[in-house]
C-alpha positions in Angstrom: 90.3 112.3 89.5 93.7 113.9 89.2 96.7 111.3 88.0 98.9 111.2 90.9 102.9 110.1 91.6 104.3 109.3 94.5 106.8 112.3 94.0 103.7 114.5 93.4 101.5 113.0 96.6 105.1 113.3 98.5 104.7 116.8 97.9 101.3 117.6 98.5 101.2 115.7 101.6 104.4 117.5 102.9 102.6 120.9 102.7 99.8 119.6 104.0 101.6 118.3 107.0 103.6 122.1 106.7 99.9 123.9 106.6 98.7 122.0 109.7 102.3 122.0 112.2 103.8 125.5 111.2 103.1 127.6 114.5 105.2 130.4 115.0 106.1 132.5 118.2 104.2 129.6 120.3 104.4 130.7 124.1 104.1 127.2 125.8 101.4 127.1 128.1 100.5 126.5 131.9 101.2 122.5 131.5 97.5 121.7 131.1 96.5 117.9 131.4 95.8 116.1 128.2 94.7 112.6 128.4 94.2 110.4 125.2 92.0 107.4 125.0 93.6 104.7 122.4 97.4 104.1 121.3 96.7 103.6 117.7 97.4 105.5 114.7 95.2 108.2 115.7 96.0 108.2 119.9 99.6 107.3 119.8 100.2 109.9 116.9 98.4 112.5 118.9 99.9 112.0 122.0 103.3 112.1 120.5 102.5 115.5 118.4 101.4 117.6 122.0 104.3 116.7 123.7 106.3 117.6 120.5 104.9 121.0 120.3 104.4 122.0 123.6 106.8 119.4 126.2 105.2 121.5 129.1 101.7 119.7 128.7 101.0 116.8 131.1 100.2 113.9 128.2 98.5 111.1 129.3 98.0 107.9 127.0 95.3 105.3 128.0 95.5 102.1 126.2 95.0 98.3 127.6 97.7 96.7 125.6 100.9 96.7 126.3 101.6 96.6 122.0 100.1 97.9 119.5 99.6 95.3 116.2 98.8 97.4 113.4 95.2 96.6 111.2 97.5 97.9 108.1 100.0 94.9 107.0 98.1 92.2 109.1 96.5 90.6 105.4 100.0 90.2 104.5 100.5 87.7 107.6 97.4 85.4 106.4 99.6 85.8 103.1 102.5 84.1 104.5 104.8 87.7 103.7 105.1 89.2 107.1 104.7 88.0 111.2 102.7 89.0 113.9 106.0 90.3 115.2 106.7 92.3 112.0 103.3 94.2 112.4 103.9 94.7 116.6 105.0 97.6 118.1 105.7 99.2 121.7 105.3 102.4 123.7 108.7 103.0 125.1 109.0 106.0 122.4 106.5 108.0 123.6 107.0 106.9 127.3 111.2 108.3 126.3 109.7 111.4 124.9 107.7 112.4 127.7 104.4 111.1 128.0 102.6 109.2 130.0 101.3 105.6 129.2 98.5 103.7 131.8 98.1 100.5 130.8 94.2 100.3 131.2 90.3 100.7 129.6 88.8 104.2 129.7 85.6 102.9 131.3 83.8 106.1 131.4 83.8 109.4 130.8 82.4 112.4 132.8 82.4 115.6 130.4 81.5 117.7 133.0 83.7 117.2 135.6 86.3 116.6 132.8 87.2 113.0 134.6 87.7 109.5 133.4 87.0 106.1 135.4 89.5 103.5 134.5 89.4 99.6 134.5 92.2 99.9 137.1 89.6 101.8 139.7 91.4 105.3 139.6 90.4 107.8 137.7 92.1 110.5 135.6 91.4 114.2 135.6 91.6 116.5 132.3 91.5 119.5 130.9 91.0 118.5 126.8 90.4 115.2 125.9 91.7 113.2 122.4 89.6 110.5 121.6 91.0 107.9 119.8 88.7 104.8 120.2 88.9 103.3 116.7 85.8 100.7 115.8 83.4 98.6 117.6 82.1 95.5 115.3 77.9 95.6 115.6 77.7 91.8 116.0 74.0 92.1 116.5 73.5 93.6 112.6 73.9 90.3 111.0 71.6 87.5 112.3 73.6 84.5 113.2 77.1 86.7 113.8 78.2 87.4 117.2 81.2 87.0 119.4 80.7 83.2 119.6 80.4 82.5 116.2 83.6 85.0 115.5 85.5 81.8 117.0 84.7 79.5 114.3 84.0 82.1 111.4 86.3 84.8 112.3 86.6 88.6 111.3 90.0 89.2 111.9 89.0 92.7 111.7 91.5 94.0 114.6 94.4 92.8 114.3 96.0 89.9 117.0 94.0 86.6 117.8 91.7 86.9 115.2 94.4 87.0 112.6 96.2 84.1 114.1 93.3 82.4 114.4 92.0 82.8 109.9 95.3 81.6 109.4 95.7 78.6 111.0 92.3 77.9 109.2 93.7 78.6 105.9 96.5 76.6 106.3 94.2 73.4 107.1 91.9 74.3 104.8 92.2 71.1 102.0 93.1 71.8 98.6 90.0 72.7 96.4 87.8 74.2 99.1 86.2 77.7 98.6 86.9 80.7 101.1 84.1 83.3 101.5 85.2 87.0 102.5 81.8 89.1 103.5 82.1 92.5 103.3 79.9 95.2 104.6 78.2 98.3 103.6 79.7 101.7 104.1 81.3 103.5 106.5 83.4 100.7 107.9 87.5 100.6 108.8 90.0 100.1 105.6 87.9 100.9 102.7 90.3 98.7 100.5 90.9 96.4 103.5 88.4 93.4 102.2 90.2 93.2 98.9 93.8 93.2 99.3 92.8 90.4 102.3 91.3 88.5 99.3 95.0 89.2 97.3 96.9 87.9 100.3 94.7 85.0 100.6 94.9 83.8 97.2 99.0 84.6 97.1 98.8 82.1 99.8 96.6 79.7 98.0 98.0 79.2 95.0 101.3 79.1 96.2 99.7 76.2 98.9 96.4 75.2 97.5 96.0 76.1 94.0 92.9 74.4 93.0 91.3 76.6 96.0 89.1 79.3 95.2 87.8 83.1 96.9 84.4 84.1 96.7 83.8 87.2 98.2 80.1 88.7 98.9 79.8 92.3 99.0 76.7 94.2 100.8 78.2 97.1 98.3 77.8 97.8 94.3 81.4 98.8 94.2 84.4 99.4 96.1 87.6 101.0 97.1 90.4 101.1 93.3 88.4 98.1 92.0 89.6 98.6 88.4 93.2 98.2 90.0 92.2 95.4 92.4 90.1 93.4 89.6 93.2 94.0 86.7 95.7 92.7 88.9 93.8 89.5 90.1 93.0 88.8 86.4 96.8 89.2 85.7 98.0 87.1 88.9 95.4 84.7 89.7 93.3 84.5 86.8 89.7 83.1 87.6 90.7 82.1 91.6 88.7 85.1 92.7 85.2 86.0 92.5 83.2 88.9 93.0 79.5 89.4 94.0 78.4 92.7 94.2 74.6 93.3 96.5 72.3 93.2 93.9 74.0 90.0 92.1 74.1 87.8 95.4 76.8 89.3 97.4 74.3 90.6 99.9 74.7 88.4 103.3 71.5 88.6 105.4 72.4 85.5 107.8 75.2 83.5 108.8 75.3 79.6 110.0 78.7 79.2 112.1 78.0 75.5 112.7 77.1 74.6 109.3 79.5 77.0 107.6 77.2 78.5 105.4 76.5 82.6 104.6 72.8 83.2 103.6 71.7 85.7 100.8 68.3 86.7 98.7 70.0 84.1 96.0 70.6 81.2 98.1 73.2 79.5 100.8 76.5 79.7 99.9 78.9 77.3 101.7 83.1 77.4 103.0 85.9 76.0 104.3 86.9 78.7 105.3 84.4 81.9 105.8 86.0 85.5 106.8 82.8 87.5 108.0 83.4 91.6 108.3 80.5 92.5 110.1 79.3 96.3 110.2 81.0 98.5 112.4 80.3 101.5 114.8 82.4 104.2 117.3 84.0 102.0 120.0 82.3 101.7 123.4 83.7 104.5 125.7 82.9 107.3 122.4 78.8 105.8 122.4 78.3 105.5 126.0 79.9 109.3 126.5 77.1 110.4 124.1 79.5 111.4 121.5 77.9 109.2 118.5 75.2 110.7 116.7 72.3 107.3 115.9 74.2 106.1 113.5 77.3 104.7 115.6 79.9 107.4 114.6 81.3 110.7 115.7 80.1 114.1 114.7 83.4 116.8 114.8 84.0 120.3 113.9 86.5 119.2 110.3 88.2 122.1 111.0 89.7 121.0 114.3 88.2 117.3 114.9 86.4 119.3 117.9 83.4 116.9 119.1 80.3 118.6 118.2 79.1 116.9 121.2 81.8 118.5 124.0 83.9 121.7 123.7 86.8 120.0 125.3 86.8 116.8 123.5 88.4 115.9 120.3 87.5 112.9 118.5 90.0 111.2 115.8 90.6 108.2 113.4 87.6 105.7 112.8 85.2 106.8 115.1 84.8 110.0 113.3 82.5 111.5 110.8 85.3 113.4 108.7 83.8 113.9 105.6 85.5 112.1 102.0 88.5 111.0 104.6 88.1 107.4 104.4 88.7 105.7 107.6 92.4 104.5 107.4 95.2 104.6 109.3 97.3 107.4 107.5 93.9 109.5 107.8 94.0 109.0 111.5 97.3 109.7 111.4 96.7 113.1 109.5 94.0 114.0 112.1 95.8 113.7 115.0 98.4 115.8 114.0 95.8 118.9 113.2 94.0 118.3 116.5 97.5 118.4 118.2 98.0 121.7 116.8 94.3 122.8 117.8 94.8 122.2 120.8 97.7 123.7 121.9 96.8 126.6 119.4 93.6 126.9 122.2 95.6 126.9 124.9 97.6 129.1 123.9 94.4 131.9 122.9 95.0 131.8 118.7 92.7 131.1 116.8 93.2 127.1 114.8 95.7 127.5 111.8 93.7 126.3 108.8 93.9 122.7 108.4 95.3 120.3 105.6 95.0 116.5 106.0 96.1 113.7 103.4 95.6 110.4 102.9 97.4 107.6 101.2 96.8 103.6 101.4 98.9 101.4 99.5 97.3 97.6 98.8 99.4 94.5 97.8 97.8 92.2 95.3 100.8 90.1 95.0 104.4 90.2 96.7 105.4 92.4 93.9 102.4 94.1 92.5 101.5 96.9 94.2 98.6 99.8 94.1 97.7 102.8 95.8 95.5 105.4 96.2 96.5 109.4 97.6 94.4 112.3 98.2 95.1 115.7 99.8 91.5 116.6 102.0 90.7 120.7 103.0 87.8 122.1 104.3 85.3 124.0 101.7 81.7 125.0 101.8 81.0 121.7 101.2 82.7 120.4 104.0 86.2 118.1 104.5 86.6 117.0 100.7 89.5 115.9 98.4 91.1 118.6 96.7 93.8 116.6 94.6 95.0 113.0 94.5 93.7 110.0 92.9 94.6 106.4 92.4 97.6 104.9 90.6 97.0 104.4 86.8 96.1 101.3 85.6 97.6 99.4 82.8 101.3 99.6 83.9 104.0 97.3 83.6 105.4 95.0 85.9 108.3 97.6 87.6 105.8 99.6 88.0 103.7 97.3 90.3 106.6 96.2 91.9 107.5 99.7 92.7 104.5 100.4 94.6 104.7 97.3 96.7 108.5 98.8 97.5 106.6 102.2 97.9 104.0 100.1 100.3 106.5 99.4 103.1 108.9 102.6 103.0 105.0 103.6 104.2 104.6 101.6 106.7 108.2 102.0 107.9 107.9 106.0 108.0 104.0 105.9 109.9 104.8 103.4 112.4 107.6 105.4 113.0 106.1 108.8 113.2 103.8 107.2 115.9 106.2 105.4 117.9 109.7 106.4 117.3 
């Protein structure tokens, strides 16, 4: 893959985001009803990006919560380096810009009549629908793993209780115990996810508990910038974290809550503390609409995140099948921002502008080591791939690493923005 700097990606992910929201001589349309299902990096962004380019439309955001707390950031509370509170955010900026917020569940959707049923009893009428629903965790794929035992062996795999709830584990955890991490096969949310949670944990731990160790079990022969991952925990925490790829034991096929044990082909393996991230499908309301395809996810159109499913639904973030774009924030992000523009190109009778969609995720090892990894995504004959980017170099000195941790939260700062103003 192509070496890539942050002034380089900076660059290639501005004219991406020029490709996909340069729409001259728009004539703003007939204030057609949009409602979006899910305030998160892919819903909020969306919602935010109609109104912006067309104030006329009647934007209507569903989401339950009354704040969003952000997957991205929430390992670097079980680190003890941010709050819940840092990683929280409210609506007020989109409700300031125009659009509409119901605090309430989509409960059902009617394609046909273009309707939704809401938790609240009412419904909502539409003419184009942005689904944002992010994941659903398929308790039911691991034997022993459901909602119950996520109480005592948590996931912590969207962000809020759950996170809260490994934490306070952690910190009673006694010095010298082991914590497990399982991680799943792919697809699943946050490609890197797993392993900068295992950075955070061990900051914590040797900090706290230093004669703790990490053992983390991976259904998966490799994973998201393991050469960067696997330098920097040699270089910060020396032999504290292990890790087991499928075929070498890493493969969980049952879990024991109650006894606090993980069960592979090599044998039991036993915690203090065990972080189970279970598989992972579309949410609910995207299934149950007969928008996922049998294996849990969304099919789209890549060129407009069109549902392949329903002309006048669009389907963004996790849920959907979009090719090399791993499922991360910034990708949803990206997405949302093209459909935006798809759809008020549709209203408006042009044909979609050509799309362009990036990608970056920065990781934290340590406080001050930092990694990343940057791609730029357009649609070929081989479908939505990477056409430039790469991962940060390895083998770089200290101000490097610490650079990219700085580069980590001017991210964060500038997304969370972008979504919520």
């Amino acid at each position: 893959m192509t070496r890539i700097t942050r002034r380089s990606f900076t660059a290639m992910a501005g004219a991406a985001a020029g490709a996909s929201l340069a729409m001259p001589g728009i004539a703003f349309g007939a204030g057609a009803r949009i409602a979006v299902i899910g305030g998160g990096f892919g819903g909020a962004t969306a919602a935010r990006y109609l109104k912006r380019l067309d104030p006329n439309l009647n934007v209507t955001l569903i989401e339950p919560s009354a704040k969003f707390i952000t997957c991205p950031f929430s390992n670097l509370v079980l680190g003890g380096l941010k709050t819940m509170d840092d990683i929280t955010h409210g609506y007020d900026g989109l409700t300031n810009g125009g659009v509409r917020v119901i605090r309430a569940s989509a409960q059902g959707i009617d394609p046909s009549a273009k309707r939704l049923s809401l938790s609240t009893g009412t419904a909502v009428p539409y003419d184009k629908l942005v689904l944002s629903p992010g994941i659903d965790l398929n308790f039911g794929a691991l034997p022993g793993y459901d909602q119950a035992a996520a109480e005592k062996v948590p996931h912590a795999w969207k962000a809020g209780a759950q996170t809260l709830l490994l934490k306070r584990q952690l910190e009673a955890m006694a010095d010298g115990g082991t914590v497990i991490i399982v991680c799943p096969d792919n697809p699943y949310r946050c490609p890197p996810g797993p392993y900068e949670r295992a950075s955070m944990i061990a900051h914590y731990l040797k900090t706290k508990k230093p004669k703790s160790k990490i053992l983390i079990l991976d259904a998966k022969e490799s994973f998201s910038k393991q050469a960067l991952f696997q330098e920097g925990w040699q270089a910060v925490y020396g032999s504290m974290i292990e890790w087991l790829p499928g075929k070498a034991g890493g493969k969980v096929t049952a879990v024991d809550a109650k006894a606090m044990t993980v069960k592979t082909e090599f044998g039991d393996q036993k915690g203090a503390v065990i972080n189970v991230i279970p598989p992972q499908t579309a949410g609910e309301v995207a299934r149950a609409a007969g928008f996922a395809e049998p294996s849990g996810w969304c099919t789209v159109d890549v060129n407009t995140f069109q549902s392949k499913a329903n002309a006048d639904t669009y389907i963004v973030g996790d849920a959907a099948i979009a090719g090399q774009m791993p499922k991360s924030g910034f990708s949803a992000n990206s997405q949302a921002k093209v459909v935006a523009l798809a759809i008020v190109d549709g209203l408006n009778g042009r044909k979609p502008t050509p799309p362009a969609f990036a990608n970056t995720c920065y990781s934290l090892v340590a406080p001050k080591y930092g990694i990343s990894v940057a791609n730029v995504y357009r649609v070929t004959e081989q479908g939505l791939v990477s056409v430039e980017g790469g991962v940060s170099p390895i083998g770089q000195p200290a101000q490097f690493r610490s650079q990219e941790a700085t580069y980590g939260q001017g991210w964060y700062d500038s997304i969370t923005m972008d979504m919520f103003g």
